[in-house]
C-alpha positions as CSV (number, residue, x, y, z in Angstrom):
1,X,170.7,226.7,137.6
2,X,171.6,229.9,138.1
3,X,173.6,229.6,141.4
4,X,176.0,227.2,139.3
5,X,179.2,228.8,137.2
6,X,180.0,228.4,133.7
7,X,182.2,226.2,133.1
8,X,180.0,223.7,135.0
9,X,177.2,224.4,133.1
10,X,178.7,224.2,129.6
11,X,180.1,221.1,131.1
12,X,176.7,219.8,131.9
13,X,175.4,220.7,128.4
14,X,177.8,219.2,126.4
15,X,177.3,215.6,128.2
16,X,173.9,215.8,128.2
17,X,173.9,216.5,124.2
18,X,176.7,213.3,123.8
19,X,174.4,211.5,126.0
20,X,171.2,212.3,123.6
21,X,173.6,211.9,120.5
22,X,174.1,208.2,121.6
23,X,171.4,207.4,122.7
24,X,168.8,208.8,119.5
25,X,168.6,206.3,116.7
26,X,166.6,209.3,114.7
27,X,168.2,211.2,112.2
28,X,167.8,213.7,109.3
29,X,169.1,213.3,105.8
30,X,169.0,216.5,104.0
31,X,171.1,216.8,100.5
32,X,173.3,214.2,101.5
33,X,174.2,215.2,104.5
34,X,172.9,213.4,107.6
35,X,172.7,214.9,111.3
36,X,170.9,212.6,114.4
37,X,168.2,214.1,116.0
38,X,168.9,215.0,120.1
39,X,165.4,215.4,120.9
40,X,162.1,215.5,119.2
41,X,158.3,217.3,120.1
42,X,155.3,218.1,118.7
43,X,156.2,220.5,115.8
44,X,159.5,219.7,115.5
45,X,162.9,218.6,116.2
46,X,166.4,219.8,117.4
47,X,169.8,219.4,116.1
48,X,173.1,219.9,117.1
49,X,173.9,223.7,116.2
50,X,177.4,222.5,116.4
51,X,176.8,220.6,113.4
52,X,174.0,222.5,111.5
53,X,174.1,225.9,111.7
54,X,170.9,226.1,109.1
55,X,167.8,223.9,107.8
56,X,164.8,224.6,106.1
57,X,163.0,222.7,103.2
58,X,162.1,219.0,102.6
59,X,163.9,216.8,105.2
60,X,163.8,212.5,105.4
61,X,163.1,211.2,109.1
62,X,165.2,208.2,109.6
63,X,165.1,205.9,112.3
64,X,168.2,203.7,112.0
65,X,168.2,202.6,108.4
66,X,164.4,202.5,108.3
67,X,162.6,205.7,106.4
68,X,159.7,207.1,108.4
69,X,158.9,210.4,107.3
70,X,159.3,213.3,105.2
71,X,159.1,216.7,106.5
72,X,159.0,220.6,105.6
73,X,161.2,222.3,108.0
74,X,159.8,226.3,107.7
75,X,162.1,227.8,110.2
76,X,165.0,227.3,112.7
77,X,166.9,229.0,115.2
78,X,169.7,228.4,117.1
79,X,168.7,228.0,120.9
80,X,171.4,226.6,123.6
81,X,173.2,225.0,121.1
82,X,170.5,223.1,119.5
83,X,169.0,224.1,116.4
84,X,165.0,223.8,116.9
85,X,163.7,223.1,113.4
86,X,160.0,224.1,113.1
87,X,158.0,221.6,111.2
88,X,154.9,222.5,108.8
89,X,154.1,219.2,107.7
90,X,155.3,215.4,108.4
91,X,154.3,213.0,105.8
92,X,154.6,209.4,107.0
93,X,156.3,207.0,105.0
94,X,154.2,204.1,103.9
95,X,155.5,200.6,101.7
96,X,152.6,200.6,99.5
97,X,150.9,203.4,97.2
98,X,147.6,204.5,98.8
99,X,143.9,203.2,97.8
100,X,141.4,205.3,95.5
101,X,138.9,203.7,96.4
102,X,136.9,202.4,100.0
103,X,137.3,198.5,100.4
104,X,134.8,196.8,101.9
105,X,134.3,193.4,103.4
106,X,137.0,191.4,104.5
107,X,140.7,191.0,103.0
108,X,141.2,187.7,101.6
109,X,144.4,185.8,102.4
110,X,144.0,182.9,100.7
111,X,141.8,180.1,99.1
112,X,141.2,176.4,100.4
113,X,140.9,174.0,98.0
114,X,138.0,171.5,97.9
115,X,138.7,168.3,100.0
C-alpha cells in the first residue's frame, strides 16, 4: 500500500472503520460511557482512537443489549487510529450464580403423575 498517496489511504481507513462501526453489534461500556468495538482478537479489542483516546480497568462486553462479559483492560495504545486494548482477563457473563458442589445424575424437569 505503499505505492498509493495519502489522501487515498486515509480515505480508505476512514470507510473501512464506518464500515466496521456499522457493521459491529459489540460494544464497551466503561463509567457510563459506551464505545462499539471495530474489531476483536484473542487478547483483546480495538476501538475507535477517535473516540477513546484512553482505557484501562474493568470494562462490560456488550453485544447489542445483551451482557456477555466483563474484562480487565491492562494496557492500550493508539495504533492507526484504533485504540488496541490489551485484555488480562474476560469473565463471561452467566444468568445464574455458580454451583459449590458436583451434580450428579440426571436433571430432573418434571414429575408425572400416577395414571
Amino acid at each position: 500500500m505503499e505505492f498509493l498517496p495519502k489522501e487515498l489511504l486515509e480515505g480508505l481507513r476512514v470507510a473501512q472503520k464506518r464500515k466496521s462501526a456499522k457493521t459491529s453489534r459489540l460494544r464497551v461500556l466503561a463509567d457510563g460511557a459506551s464505545w462499539r468495538v471495530l474489531r476483536r482478537f484473542k487478547g483483546g479489542f480495538a476501538l475507535d482512537a477517535d473516540r477513546v483516546s484512553h482505557l484501562r480497568g474493568y470494562v462490560d462486553l456488550y453485544d447489542g443489549s445483551t451482557h456477555i462479559a466483563t474484562c480487565l483492560i491492562i494496557a492500550s495504545e493508539v495504533a492507526d487510529g484504533e485504540l488496541i486494548c490489551n485484555v488480562k482477563r474476560e469473565t463471561a457473563v452467566a444468568d445464574r450464580a455458580p454451583l459449590d458442589f458436583v451434580f450428579e445424575g440426571p436433571e430432573i424437569a418434571g414429575y408425572l403423575s400416577k395414571a
